[in-house]
C-alpha positions in Angstrom: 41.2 76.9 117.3 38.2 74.6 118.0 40.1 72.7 120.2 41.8 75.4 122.2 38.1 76.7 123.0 36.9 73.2 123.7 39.5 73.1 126.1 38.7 76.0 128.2 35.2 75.5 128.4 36.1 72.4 129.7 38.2 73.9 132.3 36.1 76.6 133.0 33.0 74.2 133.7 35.0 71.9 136.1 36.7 74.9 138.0 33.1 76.4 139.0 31.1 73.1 139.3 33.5 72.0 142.4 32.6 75.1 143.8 29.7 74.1 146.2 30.0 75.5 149.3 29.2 79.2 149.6 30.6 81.3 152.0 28.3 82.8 154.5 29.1 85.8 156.8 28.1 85.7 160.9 29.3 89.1 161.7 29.3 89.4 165.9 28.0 92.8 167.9 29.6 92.6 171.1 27.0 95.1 172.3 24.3 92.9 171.1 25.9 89.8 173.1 26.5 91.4 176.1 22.8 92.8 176.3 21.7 89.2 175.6 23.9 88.1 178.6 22.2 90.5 180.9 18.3 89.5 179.5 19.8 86.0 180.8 17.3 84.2 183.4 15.6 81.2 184.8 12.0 81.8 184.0 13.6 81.6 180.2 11.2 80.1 177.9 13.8 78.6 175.8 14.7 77.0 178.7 12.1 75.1 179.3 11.5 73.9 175.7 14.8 72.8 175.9 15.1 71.4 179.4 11.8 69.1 177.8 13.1 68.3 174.4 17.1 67.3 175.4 16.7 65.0 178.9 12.6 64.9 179.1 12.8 67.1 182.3 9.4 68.2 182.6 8.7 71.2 184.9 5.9 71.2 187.5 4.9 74.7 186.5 6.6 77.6 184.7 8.2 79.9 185.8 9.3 77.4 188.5 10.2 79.3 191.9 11.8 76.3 193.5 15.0 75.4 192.1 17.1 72.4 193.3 20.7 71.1 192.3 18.9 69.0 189.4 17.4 71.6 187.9 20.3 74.7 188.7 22.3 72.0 186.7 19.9 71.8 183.8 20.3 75.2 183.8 23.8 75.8 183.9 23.9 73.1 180.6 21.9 75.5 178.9 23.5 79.0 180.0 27.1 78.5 181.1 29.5 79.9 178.3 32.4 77.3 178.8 30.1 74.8 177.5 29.6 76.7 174.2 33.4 76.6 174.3 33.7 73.3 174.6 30.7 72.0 172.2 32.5 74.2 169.6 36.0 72.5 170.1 33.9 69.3 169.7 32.2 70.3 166.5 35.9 70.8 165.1 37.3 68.1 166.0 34.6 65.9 164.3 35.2 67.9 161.1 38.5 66.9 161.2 37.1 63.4 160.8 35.5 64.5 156.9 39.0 66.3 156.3 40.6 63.4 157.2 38.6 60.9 155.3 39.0 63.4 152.1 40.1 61.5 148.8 42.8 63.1 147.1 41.2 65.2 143.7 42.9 64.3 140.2 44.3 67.0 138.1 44.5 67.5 134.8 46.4 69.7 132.6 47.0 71.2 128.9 47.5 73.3 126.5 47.6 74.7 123.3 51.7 74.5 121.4 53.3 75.7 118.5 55.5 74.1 115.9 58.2 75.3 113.7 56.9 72.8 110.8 55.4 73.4 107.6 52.5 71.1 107.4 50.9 71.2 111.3 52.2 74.5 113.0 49.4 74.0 116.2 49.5 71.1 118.8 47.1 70.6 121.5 47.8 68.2 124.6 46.0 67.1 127.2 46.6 65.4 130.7 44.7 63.5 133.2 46.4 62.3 137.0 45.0 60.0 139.4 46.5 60.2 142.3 46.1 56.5 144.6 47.2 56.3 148.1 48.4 53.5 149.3 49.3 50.8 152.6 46.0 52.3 154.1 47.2 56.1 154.9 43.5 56.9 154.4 42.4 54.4 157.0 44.9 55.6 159.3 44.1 59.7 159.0 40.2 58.4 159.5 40.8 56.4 162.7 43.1 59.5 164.0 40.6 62.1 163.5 38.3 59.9 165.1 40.4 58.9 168.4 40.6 62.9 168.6 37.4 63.8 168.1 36.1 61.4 170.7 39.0 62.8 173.1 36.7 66.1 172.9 33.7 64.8 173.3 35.3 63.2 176.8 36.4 66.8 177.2 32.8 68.3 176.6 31.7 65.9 179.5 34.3 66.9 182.0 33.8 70.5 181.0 30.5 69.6 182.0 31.2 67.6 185.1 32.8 70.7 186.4 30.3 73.1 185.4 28.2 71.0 187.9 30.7 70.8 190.4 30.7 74.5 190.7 27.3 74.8 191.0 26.8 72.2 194.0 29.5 74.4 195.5 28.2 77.9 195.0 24.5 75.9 195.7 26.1 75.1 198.8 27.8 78.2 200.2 24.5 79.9 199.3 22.4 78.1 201.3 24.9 77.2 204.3 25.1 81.1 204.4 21.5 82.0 204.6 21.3 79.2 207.6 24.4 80.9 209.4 22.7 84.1 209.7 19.5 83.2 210.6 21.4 81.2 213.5 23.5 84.7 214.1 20.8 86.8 214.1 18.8 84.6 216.7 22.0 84.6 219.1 21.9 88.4 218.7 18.3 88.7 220.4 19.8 86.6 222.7 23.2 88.1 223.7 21.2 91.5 223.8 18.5 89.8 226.7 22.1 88.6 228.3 23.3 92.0 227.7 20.2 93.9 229.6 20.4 90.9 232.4 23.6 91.4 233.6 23.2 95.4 233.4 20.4 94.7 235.7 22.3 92.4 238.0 25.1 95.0 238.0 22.7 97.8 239.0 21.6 95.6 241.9 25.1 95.0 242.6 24.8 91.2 242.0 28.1 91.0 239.5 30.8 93.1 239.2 31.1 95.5 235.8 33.6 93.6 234.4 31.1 90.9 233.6 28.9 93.6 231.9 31.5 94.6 229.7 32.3 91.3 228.4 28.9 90.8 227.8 28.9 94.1 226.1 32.3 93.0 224.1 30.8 89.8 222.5 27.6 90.9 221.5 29.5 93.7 219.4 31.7 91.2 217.9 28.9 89.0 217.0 27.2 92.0 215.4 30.1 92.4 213.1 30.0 88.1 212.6 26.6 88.8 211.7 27.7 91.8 209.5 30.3 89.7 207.6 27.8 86.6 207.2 24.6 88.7 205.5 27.4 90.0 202.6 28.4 86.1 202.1 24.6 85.6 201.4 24.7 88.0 198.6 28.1 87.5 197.1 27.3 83.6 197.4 23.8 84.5 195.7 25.7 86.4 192.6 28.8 83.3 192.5 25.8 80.7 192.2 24.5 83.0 189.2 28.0 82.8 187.4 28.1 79.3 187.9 24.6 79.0 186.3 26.2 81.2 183.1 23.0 84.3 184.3 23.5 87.4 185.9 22.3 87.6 189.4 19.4 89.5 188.3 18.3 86.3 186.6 18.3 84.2 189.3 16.3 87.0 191.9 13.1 85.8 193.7 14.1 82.0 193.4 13.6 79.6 196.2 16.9 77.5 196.5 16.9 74.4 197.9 18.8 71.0 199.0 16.6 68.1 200.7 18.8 65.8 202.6 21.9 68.4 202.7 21.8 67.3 206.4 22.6 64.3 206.1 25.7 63.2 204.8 26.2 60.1 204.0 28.6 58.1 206.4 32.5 57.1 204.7 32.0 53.6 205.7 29.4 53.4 202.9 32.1 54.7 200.7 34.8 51.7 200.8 38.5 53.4 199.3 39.3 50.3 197.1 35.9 50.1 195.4 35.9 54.1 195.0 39.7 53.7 193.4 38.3 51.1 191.2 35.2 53.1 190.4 37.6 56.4 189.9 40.2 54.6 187.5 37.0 53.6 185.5 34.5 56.3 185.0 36.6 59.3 185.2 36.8 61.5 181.7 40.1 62.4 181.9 41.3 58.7 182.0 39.0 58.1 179.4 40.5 61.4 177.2 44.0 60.8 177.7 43.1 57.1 176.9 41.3 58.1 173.6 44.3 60.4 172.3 46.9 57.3 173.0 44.8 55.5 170.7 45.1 58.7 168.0 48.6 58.7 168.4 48.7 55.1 167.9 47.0 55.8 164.6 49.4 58.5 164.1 52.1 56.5 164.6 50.5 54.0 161.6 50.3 56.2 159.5 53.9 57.8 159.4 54.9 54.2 158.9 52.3 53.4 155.6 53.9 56.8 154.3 56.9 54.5 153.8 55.9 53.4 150.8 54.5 55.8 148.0 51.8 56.6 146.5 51.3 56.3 142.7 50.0 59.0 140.3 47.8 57.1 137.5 48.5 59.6 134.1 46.4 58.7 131.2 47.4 61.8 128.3 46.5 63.0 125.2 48.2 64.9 122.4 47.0 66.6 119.0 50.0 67.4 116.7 50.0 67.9 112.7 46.6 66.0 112.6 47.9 63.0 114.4 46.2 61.8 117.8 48.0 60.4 120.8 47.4 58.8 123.5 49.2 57.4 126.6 49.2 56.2 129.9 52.2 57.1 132.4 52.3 55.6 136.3 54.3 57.8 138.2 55.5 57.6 142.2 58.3 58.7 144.0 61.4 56.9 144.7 62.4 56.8 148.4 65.7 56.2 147.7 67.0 59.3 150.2 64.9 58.9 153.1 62.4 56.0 154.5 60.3 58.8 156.5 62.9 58.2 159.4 61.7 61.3 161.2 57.8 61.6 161.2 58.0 57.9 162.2 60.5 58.1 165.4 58.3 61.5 165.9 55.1 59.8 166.1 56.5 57.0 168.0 58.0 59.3 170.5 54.4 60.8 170.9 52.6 57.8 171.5 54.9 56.9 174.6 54.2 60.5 175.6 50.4 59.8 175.4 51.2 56.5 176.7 52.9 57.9 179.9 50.4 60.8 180.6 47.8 58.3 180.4 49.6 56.1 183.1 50.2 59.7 184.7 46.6 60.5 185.2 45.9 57.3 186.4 48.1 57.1 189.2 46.6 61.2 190.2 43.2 59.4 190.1 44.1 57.2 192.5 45.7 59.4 194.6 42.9 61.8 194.4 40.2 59.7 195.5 42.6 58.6 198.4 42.9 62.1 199.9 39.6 62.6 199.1 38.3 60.0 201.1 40.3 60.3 204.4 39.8 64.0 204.3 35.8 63.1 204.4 36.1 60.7 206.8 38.1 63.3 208.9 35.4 66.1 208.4 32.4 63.6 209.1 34.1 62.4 212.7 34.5 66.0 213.5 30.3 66.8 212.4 29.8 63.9 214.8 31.8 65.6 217.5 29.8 69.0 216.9 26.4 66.7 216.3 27.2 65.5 220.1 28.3 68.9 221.8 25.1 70.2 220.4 22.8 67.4 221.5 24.9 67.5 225.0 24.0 71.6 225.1 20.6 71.3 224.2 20.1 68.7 227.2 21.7 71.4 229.5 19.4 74.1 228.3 16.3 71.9 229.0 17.5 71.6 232.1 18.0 74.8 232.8 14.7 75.6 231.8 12.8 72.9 233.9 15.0 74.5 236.9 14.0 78.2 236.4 10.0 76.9 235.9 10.7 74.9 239.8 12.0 78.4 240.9 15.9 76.9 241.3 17.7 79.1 239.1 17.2 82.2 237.6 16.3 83.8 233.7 20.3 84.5 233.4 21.2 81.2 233.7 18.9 79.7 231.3 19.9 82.8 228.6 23.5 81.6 229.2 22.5 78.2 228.3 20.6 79.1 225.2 23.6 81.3 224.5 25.9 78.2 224.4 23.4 76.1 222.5 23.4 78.6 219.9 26.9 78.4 219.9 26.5 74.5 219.3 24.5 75.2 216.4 26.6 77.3 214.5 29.5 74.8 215.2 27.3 72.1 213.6 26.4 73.8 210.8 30.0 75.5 209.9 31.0 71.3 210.0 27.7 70.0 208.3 29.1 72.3 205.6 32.8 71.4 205.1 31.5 68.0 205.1 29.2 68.7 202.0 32.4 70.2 200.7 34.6 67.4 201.8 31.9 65.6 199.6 32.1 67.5 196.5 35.7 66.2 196.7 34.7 62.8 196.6 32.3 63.0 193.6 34.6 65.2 191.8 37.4 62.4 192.2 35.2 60.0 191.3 33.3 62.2 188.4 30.0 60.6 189.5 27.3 62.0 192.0 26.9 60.6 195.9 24.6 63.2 197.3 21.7 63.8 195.6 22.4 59.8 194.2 20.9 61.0 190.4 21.8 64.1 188.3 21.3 64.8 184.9 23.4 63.8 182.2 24.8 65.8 179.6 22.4 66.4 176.8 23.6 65.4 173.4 21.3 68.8 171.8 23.2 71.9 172.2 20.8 74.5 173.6 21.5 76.6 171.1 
């Protein structure tokens, strides 16, 4: 009986010693989360701490009320939800590197027995297995894990890259829209003072009515323009908060701007072979899709080590009718049925998936960067076009001016010329904007900033 009670004690003490890890609840309120969404803002202590501690970006004061794309992308690292996504997905994924790397546990095994005998009618046995993998499979699951766990890394980065993307492009549409109605809103007062001039040259029957009431006609129709463009202000206000990952509350009273969004810079300093070769090289999804034919490479190695078996190492031992015995067995299976045929044509037909989408993203790289280019250079000719018609106007109206101050023409005919500089202006500005869009397209085809030339880099700290 001693031994029998030896025995479980035994088992007893290995069974709870390997228990190290204890589980540890993280219950979630979705009324608490939610009311921590809407406390969400930019003048976020937190924020600061960790805008200073991840990427050394040191604030000139705090709370800052002049916010750039820098700084809005700083901020959008730290807030925006798909980036909590995607640092989780990483965090697994390099888990799966200590599951992969996980030796094998041995077992053991016994028991008390009975015999029919006279002399020893109690046996007791005992079993140890070692189990020993083989050809490398452990190497092979390690380098696997890895390949995948750097694939979502690369994914954390272009999660990342488009994070900031958005924001340029809300940033963007913000700002363009607060410049088209201040333009609007000046052409108002000045269709109005066209509106009373030709009432008064229709009293003094100068024109015909006619002329008033297309006069009349376009300054309603630039009232509604104007109408339309103030509620692009604040829905572009609250899409620049979602990009950020804040409610629009959050981002209230903030001074927004973009030095040198004005000037573009020209596609011949943006030569298409070199930006092809640039794409093909720093983009993250060439770099992904290059990372996971590499894990299914390892894949594929390991399928083929798992042709030959492992071995089970079995020392035992056995108590019977006051005898002790002791042996050593060497188990391993015989792969007399099957050589792992399957998993290995599966994992080969994998990696020539991986290989092709890899080839696949390539060649939409390159073809991406292409359209992206040419579609710039096609917006820039056509700011240059508006750039001219608007200097061309803005001659005219001087003109017009110096003529009315010489007594050669009259106040209508300088308001008309003002009127169709205004015009001009907007022109400009709708095309200075689709070519700051055009160039979004660019950078986001090449994954790498053009205009502002530095942005911050992806902090390796999560915020949080």
């Amino acid at each position: 009986m001693k031994y029998i009670a030896a025995f479980v004690l035994l088992a007893f003490a290995l069974v709870t010693g390997c228990a190290r890890y204890k589980y540890h609840a993280a219950p979630i309120l979705p009324a608490a989360q939610a009311a921590s969404l809407y406390a969400r803002s930019l003048d976020d202590p937190d924020l600061r701490s960790w805008m200073k501690q991840a990427v050394a970006y040191q604030p000139p004061s705090w709370p800052m009320e002049t916010w750039n794309l820098n700084a809005l992308t700083l901020a959008a690292f730290y807030f925006n939800p798909e980036l909590d996504v995607a640092r989780a997905n990483a965090a697994a994924a390099t888990a799966a590197i200590t599951t992969a790397a996980m030796k094998p546990n041995p077992s053991i095994g016994g028991g008390p027995g009975y015999e029919s005998g006279d002399q020893g009618p109690f046996t007791m046995a005992f079993n140890f297995s070692l189990p020993i993998e083989t050809a490398g499979k452990r190497g092979y699951r390690i380098a696997n894990a890895t390949h995948l766990s750097l694939a979502s890394r690369i994914q954390l980065s272009q999660t990342a890259w488009v994070v900031r993307s958005r924001v340029r492009s809300a940033l963007l549409d913000y700002l363009f829209a607060v410049q088209s109605v201040g333009l609007l809103r000046k052409e108002e007062a000045l269709r109005s003072r066209y509106v009373d001039l030709t009432e008064s040259r229709f009293r003094t029957g100068e024109i015909p009515q006619p002329d008033v009431t297309t006069a009349r006609i376009e300054l309603t129709a630039l009232r509604q323009t104007l109408s339309g463009a103030e509620g692009r202000v604040h829905t572009t206000h609250a899409a620049l908060a979602a990009a950020i990952g804040i409610p629009e509350s959050g981002l209230a009273g903030k001074i927004l701007v973009w030095p040198g969004a004005d000037q573009p810079p020209s596609p011949a300093t943006l030569p298409s072979q070199e930006m092809q070769e640039t794409a093909v090289r720093n983009r993250l999804d060439v770099q992904r899709a290059l990372e996971r034919y590499r894990a299914a490479q390892s894949a594929l190695q390991l399928q083929v080590a798992r042709q030959y078996p492992d071995i089970d190492l079995g020392p035992g031992y056995n108590y019977e009718e006051g005898a002790n015995f002791i042996a050593l067995s060497l188990s391993t299976v015989l792969p007399l049925r099957n050589h792992n045929q399957g998993p290995i044509a599966e994992a080969e037909a994998q990696r020539k998936v991986a290989g092709a989408q890899l080839l696949a993203v390539q060649s939409t790289v390159i073809a991406d960067t292409d359209k992206a280019l040419r579609q710039y250079a096609a917006v820039y000719a056509t700011l240059k076009v508006a750039d001219h018609s608007a200097d061309q106007l803005e001659e005219q109206q001087q003109a017009a001016m110096r003529m009315q101050q010489l007594g050669e023409t009259d106040q209508l005919t300088v308001v008309a010329a003002e009127l169709q500089t205004s015009v001009a202006e907007r022109a400009r500005l709708d095309a200075l904007h689709q070519t700051q869009l055009s160039l979004g397209l660019v950078e986001d085809a090449l994954q790498r900033p053009i205009s502002p030339t530095t942005t911050p880099a992806l902090p390796k700290s999560a915020p949080r």
